[in-house]
TIROFI-674963 format. One line per 10 residues: number of its first residue (from 1); their letters; for each residue z, x, y of C-alpha. Coordinates in pm, whole numbers, plus 50000, padded with zeros to 5 digits. Example, Ala and Ser with C-alpha at 12.3 -4.5 7.8 and 13.67 -1.06 7.14 Angstrom:
# residues 2
1> AS> 50780/51230/49550 | 50714/51367/49894;
This chain:
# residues 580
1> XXXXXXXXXX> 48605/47993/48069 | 48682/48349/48025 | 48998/48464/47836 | 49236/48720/47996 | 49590/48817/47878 | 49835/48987/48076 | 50136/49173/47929 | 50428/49208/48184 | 50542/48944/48416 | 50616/49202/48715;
11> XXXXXXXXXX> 50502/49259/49055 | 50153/49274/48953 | 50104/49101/48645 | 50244/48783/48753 | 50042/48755/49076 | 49756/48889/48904 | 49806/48602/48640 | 49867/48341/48929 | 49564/48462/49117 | 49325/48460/48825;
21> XXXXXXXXXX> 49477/48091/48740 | 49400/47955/49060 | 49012/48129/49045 | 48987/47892/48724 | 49036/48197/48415 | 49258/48077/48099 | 49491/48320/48137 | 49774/48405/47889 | 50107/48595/48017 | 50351/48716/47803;
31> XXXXXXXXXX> 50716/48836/47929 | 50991/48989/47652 | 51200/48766/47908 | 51231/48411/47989 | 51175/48315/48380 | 51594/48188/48387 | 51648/48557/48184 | 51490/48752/48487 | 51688/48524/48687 | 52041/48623/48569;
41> XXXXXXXXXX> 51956/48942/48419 | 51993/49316/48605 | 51820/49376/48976 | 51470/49584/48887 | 51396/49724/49202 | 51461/49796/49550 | 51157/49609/49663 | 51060/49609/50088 | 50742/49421/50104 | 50562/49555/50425;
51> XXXXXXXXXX> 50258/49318/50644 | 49966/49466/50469 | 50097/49409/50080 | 50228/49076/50258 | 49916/48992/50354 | 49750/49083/50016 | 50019/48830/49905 | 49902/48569/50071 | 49524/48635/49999 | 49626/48565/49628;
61> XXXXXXXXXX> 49824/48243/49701 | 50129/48418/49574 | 50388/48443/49861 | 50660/48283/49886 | 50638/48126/50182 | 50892/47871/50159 | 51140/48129/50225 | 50986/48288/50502 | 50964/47991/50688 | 51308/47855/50640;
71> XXXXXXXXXX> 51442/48199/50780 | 51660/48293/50475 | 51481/48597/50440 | 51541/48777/50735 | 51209/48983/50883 | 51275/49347/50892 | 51132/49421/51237 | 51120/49843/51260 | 51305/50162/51086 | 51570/50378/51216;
81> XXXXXXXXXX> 51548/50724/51077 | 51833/51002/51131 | 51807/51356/50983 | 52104/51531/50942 | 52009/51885/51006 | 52096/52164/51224 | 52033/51997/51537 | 52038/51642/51399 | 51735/51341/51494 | 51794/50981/51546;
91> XXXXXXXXXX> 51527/50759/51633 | 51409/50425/51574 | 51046/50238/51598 | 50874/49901/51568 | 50690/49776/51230 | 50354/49670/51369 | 50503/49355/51166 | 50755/49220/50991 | 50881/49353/50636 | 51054/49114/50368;
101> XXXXXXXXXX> 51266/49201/50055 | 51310/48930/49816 | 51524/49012/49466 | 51225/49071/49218 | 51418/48833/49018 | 51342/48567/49208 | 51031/48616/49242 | 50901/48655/48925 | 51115/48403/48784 | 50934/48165/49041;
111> XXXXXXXXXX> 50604/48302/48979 | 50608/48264/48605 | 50779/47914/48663 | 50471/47829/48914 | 50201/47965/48685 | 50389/47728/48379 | 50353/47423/48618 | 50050/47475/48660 | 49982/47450/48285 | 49956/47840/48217;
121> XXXXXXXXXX> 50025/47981/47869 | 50346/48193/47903 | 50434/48382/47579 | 50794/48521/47563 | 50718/48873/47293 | 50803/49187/47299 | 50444/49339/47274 | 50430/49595/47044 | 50069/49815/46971 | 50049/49644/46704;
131> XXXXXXXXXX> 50040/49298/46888 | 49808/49451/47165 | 49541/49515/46891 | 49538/49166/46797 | 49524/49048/47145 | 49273/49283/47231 | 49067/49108/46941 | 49097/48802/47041 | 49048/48786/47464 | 48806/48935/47717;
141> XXXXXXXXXX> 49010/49111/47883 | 49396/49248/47779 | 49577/49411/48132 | 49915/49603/48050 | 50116/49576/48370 | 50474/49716/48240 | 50534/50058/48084 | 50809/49991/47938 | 50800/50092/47529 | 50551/50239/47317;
151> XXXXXXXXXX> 50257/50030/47452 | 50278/50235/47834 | 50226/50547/47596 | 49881/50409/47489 | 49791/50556/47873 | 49777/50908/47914 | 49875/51069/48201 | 49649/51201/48414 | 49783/51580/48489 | 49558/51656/48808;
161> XXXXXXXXXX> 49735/51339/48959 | 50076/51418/48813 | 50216/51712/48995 | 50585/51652/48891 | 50701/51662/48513 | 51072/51510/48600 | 51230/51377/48790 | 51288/51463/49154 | 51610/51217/49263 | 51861/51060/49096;
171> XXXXXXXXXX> 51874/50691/49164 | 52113/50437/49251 | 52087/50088/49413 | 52356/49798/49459 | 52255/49474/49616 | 52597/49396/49828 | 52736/49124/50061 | 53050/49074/50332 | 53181/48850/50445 | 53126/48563/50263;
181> XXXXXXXXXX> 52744/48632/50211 | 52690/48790/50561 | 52485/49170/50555 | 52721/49391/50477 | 52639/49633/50831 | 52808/49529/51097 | 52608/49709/51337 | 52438/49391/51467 | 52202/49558/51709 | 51985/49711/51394;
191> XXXXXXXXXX> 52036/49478/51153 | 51739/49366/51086 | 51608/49741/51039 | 51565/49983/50751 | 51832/50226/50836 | 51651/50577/50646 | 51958/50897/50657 | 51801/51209/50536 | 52033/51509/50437 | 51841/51783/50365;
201> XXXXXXXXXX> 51915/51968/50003 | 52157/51650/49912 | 51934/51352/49893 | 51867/51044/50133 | 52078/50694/50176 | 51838/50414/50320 | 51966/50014/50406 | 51732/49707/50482 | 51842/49324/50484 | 51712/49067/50216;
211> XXXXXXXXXX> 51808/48790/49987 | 51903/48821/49630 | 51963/48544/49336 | 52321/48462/49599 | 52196/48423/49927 | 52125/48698/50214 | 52267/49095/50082 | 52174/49435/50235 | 51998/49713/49963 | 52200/50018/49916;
221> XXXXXXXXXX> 51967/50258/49827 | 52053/50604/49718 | 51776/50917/49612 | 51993/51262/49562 | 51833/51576/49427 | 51860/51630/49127 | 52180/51853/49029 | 52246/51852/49416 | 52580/51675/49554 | 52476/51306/49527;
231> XXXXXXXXXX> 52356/51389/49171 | 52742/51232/49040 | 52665/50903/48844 | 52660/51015/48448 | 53054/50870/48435 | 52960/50613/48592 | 53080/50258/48343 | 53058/49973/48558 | 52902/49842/48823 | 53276/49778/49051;
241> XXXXXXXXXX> 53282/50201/48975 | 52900/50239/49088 | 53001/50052/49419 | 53335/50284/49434 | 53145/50585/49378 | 52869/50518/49619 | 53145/50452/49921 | 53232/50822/49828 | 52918/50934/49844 | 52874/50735/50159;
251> XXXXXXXXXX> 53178/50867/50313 | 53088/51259/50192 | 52725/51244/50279 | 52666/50976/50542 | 52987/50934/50728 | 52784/50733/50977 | 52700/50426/50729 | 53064/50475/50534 | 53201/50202/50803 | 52893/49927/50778;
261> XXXXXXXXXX> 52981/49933/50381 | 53369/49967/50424 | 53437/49589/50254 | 53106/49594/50059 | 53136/49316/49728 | 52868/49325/49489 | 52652/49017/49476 | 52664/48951/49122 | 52719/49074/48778 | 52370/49235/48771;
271> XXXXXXXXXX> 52346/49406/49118 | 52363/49743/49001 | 52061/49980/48872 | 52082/50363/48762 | 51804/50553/48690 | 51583/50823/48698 | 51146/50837/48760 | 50916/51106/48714 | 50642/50990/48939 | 50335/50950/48703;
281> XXXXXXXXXX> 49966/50857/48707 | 49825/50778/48417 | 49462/50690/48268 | 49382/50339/48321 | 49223/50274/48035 | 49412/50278/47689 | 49257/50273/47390 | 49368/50117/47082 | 49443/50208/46679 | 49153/49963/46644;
291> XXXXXXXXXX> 48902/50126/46894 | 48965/49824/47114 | 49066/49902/47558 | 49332/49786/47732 | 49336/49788/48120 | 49607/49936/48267 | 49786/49784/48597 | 50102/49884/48820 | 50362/50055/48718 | 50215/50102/48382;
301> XXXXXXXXXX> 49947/50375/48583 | 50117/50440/48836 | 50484/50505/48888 | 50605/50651/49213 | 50941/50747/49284 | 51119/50440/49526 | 51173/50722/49843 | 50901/50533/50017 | 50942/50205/49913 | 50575/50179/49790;
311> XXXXXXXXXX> 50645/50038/49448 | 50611/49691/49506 | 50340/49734/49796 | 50154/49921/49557 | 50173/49681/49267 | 50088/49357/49454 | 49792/49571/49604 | 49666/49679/49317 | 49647/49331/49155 | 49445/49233/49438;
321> XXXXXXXXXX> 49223/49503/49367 | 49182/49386/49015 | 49167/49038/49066 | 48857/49087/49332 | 48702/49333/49052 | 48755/49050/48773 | 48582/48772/49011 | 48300/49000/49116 | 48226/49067/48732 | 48114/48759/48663;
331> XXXXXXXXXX> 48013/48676/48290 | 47979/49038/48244 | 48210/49225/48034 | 48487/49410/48098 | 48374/49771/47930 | 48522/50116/48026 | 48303/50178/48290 | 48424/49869/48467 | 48798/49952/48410 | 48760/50317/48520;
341> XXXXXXXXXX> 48510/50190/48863 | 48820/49915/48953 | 49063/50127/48896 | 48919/50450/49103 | 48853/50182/49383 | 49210/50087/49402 | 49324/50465/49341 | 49065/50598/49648 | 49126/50285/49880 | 49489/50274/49858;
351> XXXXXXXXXX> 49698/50420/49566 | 49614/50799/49613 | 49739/50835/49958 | 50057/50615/49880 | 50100/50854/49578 | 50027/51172/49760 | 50256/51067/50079 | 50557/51004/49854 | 50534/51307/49660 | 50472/51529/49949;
361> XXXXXXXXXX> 50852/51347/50112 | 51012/51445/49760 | 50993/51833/49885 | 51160/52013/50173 | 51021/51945/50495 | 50788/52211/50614 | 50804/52317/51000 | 50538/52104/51169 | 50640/51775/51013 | 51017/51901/51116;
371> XXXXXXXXXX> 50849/51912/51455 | 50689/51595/51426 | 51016/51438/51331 | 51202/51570/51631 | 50956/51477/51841 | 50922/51150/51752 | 51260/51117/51907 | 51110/51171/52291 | 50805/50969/52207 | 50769/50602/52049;
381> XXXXXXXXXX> 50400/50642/52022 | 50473/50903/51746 | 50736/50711/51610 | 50536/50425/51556 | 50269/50605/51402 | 50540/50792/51161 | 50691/50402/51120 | 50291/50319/51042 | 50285/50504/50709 | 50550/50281/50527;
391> XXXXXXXXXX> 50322/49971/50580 | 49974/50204/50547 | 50028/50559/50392 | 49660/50608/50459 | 49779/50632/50864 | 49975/50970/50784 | 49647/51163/50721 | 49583/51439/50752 | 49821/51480/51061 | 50131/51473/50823;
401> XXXXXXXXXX> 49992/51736/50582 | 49834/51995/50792 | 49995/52179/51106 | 49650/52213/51312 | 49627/51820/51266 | 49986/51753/51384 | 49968/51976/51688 | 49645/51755/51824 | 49792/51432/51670 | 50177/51485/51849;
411> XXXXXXXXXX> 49922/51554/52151 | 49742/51191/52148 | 50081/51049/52136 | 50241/51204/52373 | 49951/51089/52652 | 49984/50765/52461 | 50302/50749/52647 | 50197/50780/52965 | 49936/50549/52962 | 49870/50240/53204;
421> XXXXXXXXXX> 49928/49976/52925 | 50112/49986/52574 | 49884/50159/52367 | 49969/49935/52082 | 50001/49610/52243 | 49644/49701/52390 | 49494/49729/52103 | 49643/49425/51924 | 49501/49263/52254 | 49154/49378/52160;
431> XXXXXXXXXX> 49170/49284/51796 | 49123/48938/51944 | 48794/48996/51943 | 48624/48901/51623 | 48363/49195/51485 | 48152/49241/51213 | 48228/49579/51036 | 48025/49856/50993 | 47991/50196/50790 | 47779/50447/51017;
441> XXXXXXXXXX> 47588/50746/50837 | 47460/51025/50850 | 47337/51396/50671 | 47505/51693/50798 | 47327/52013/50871 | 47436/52176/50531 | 47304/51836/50332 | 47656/51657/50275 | 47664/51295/50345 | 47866/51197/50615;
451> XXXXXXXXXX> 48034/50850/50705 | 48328/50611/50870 | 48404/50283/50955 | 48351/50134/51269 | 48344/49763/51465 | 48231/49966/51786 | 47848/49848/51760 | 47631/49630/51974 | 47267/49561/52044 | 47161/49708/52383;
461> XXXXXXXXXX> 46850/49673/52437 | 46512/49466/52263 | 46279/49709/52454 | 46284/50013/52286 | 46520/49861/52042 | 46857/50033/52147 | 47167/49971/51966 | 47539/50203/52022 | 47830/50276/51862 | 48139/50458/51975;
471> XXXXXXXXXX> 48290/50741/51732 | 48681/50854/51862 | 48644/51197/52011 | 48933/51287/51733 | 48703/51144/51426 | 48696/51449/51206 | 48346/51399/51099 | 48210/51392/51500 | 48073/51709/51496 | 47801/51602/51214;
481> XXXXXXXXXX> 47692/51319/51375 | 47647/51530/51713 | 47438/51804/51522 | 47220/51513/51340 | 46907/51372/51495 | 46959/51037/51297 | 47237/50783/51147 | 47232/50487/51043 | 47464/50149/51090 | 47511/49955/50761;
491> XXXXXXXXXX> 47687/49644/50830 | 47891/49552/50526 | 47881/49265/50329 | 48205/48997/50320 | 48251/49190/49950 | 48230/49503/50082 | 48574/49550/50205 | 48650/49824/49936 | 48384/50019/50114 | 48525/49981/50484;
501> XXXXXXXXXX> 48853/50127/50355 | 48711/50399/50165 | 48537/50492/50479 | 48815/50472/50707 | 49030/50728/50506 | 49001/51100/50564 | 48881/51147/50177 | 48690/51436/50104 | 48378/51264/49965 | 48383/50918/50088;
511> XXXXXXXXXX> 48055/50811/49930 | 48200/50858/49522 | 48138/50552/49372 | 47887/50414/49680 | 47583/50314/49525 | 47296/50417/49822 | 46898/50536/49884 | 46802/50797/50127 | 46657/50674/50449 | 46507/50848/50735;
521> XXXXXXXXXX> 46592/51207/50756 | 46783/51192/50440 | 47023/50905/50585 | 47268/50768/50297 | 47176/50418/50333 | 47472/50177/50207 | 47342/49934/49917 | 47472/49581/49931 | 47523/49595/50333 | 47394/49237/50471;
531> XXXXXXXXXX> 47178/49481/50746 | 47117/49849/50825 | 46948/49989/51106 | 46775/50358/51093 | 46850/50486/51433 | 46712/50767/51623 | 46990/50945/51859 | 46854/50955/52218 | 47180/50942/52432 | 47529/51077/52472;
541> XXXXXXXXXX> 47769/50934/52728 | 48100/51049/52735 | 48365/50728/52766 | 48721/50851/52764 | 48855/50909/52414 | 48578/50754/52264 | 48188/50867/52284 | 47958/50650/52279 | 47596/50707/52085 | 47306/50508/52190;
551> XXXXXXXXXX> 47006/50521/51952 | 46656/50340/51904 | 46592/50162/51623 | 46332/50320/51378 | 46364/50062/51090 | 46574/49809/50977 | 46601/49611/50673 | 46850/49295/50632 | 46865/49072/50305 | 47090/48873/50487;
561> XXXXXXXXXX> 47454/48707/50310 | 47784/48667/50424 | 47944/48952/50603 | 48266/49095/50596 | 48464/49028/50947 | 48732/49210/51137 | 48976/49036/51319 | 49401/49101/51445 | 49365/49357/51256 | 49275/49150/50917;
571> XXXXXXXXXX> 48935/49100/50718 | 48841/48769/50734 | 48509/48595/50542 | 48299/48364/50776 | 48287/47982/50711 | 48147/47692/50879 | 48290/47564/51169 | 48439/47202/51113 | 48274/47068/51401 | 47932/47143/51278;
């Protein structure tokens, strides 16, 4: 049984403890806090759990679904975003599912209690780098998940990642109640929304619902500029004069929200938090006084300011990462290479475009996402695609960063509007449909390897062998594939699903890290795929939005396995039926 110990009973290191517990590891976590400390201490975060960290939860066996299904955690069903500018914008759009926000102290006080009960070793230390050496010595594998201390300066930060050296917003956040426990808005009709007010130059003021250590509260979240107007907690001494002070600020800044807050009570002694982040990334991989690594995870690597709300989805994410890395490994150990390959999969699969989104919303709008914003206003299919990139930050590219990409992305959107069915509801409709998944190649003209994801494939014909596939007429990369004589479909393995979302992302080079051999007509072929299938072009046909390619088959190769499976919008892993 291989030895792992986890320092930091967080986001991530808990459920990466509980996950690695339940796939059979001896794990050791140590906490400087008890699980009833955490409970009654001071609130840690703002946390907003959106459907695709949620369902990352649940893929670990660490949600807490007991309190989902008893309703006391109310679902937070879309976001309602008002800029306060010249000519002001208010709009709101649907989550594609619900958000939760449960107090982090309840949940890791839970998680640790769980992963006790289940006959865990919990340590309560305060892990100095002194301590980490001797840990280090003695397990497989030591993960650093907090950065609190001297031990997060064993990671160094990474500069090209960094762009910011302080902070960007001043933070506050108060966990209050009404009404004997009621949310504190009384604006029924949205309260079950993140209400987001942006003042441009002064800071924004966002609201959602949740529960805390007392029952059901609404987060008052507030991010000023720094040495702007909402920059005014320094004399702050108590948490009744951080609630007093914010109602000012409320009142000064977002007159709109001063009357939902009006007979705001704190939830408890500890419902306050002050601070201030410099959003960091830093080296995963820490090395020690005595030459020995330590693996870096969450917050410890990467710290983003809380604007977005990422900081949680981010953490739980990127224990899933790990803990899929760890299983895959097998008996083999856990060198540098492997800490740098896990954590470059989590940072080009997910955390780079979370990072990058957040920064980019720290700094003054520029004019095409100003557009965008007001736009959004006369059309819910841009909304819900601006909405989109709280749950998946990897949706808001590269539309939200360039202005040529806006222009033909507002575009879309708008004739999403106007079409016969609900754009969105259609294409929930469709994900019925259970597909294999697929990564189709090719070689551009000027030698580059080319890529993307797709479920659009199907066998056509047995003589010739035909096979299609259907590329969007928007896919960035469609001019390649129409200049190439050749691609190939590699359909991807059930442990593969790193690769399908490196592939559906608009990264530069999609193939870093992708292990492949060349195939016909210099083809990237995928290594590891279940099947591929070296296809000659030989038809066009133009199909709406979409094109679709047909080719013949030139050679195939499949080494057979599970594959990986596409289906409401989830992967899935095949199994047996039951019944057979």
């Amino acid at each position: 049984m291989r030895k792992i110990a986890i320092i930091g009973a967080g986001e991530s290191g808990a459920q990466l403890a509980l996950g690695l517990q339940r796939d059979g590891y001896a794990v050791t976590l140590l906490s400087d806090r008890s699980a009833a400390q955490i409970r009654t201490g001071k609130v840690m975060s703002s946390q907003c759990m959106f459907p695709t960290a949620l369902d990352a939860e649940a893929q670990m066996g660490t949600a807490l679904t007991g309190f989902y299904e008893s309703g006391s955690v109310p679902g937070i069903t879309s976001i309602r975003l008002r800029v306060d500018a010249k000519d002001p914008i208010e709009w709101e759009a649907p989550l594609d599912g619900p958000a939760r926000s449960i107090d982090q102290r309840i949940k890791s006080a839970l998680w640790i209690e769980t992963f006790i009960a289940a006959g865990g070793d919990f340590r309560i230390e305060k892990v100095t780098p002194r301590m980490l050496e001797e840990l280090a010595h003695d397990y497989e594998l030591v993960i650093v998940s907090t950065g609190k201390g001297e031990i997060g300066q064993i990671f160094p930060r990474d500069k090209a990642k960094s762009p910011f050296d302080r902070p960007q917003r001043v933070l506050a956040l108060n966990y209050v109640k009404t009404d004997g426990g009621a949310s504190a808005s009384s604006d029924t009709a949205d309260s079950n929304a993140i209400r987001m007010s942006m003042a441009p130059g002064v800071g924004e003021f966002f609201t959602f619902p949740g529960l805390t250590v007392s029952g059901p509260c609404r987060m008052m979240v507030f991010e000023g500029v720094v040495g702007g107007p909402m920059d005014r907690w320094t004399d702050v001494g108590s948490p009744e004069e951080q609630l007093e002070r914010s109602l000012e600020i409320l009142r000064e800044h977002f007159p709109h929200e001063a009357a939902n807050f009006a007979d705001a009570e704190l939830t408890d002694d500890g419902a306050t938090l002050l601070g201030r982040i410099t959003p960091t990334v830093r080296s995963a991989v820490g090395e020690l006084g005595n030459g020995k690594l330590v693996f870096g995870l969450g917050d410890a690597v990467v710290l983003n300011d809380p604007l977005t709300g990422q900081g949680s989805n981010n953490a739980t994410l990127a224990a899933k990462y790990y803990l899929d890395a760890i299983v895959r490994r097998g008996q083999q150990a856990f060198d540098r290479t492997w800490m740098e390959r896990t954590f470059d999969e989590f940072w080009r699969g997910w955390g780079q475009w979370a990072v990058e989104w957040t920064n980019d919303l720290l700094k003054p709008r520029r004019d095409h996402q100003k557009t965008l914003l007001s736009e959004a206003a006369d059309h819910p299919a841009l909304a819900a695609s601006i909405v989109s990139g709280f749950d998946d930050p990897r949706t808001s590219y590269p539309w939200w960063f360039d202005s040529a990409a806006a222009a033909d992305f507002m575009q879309a959107r708008k004739e999403e509007d106007t079409s016969v069915f609900d754009v969105r509801d259609f294409r929930s409709a469709l994900g019925q449909f259970a597909t294999g998944v697929t990564v189709v190649t090719t070689v551009a003209a000027d030698g580059r390897k080319v890529g993307m994801t797709a479920n659009s494939f199907t066998s056509v014909s047995m003589e010739p062998p035909l096979v299609l596939w259907c590329p969007s007429k928007r896919a960035p990369s469609l001019g390649d594939f129409e200049d190439a004589t050749h691609f190939a479909i590699n359909i991807l393995a059930s442990d593969q699903h790193v690769l399908s979302r490196q592939f559906a992302t608009p990264a530069a080079d999609k193939f870093v890290g992708a292990e492949t051999t060349e195939g016909i007509a210099g083809v990237p072929l995928l290594n590891g795929a279940v099947a591929t299938f070296q296809c000659r072009t030989v038809s066009r046909h133009d199909a709406g939005d979409h094109v679709i390619y047909v080719g013949e088959v030139e050679s195939y190769k499949h080494d057979g396995g599970a594959p990986l499976v596409f289906h409401g919008g989830k992967y899935h892993a095949t199994a047996s039926h039951p019944d057979f």
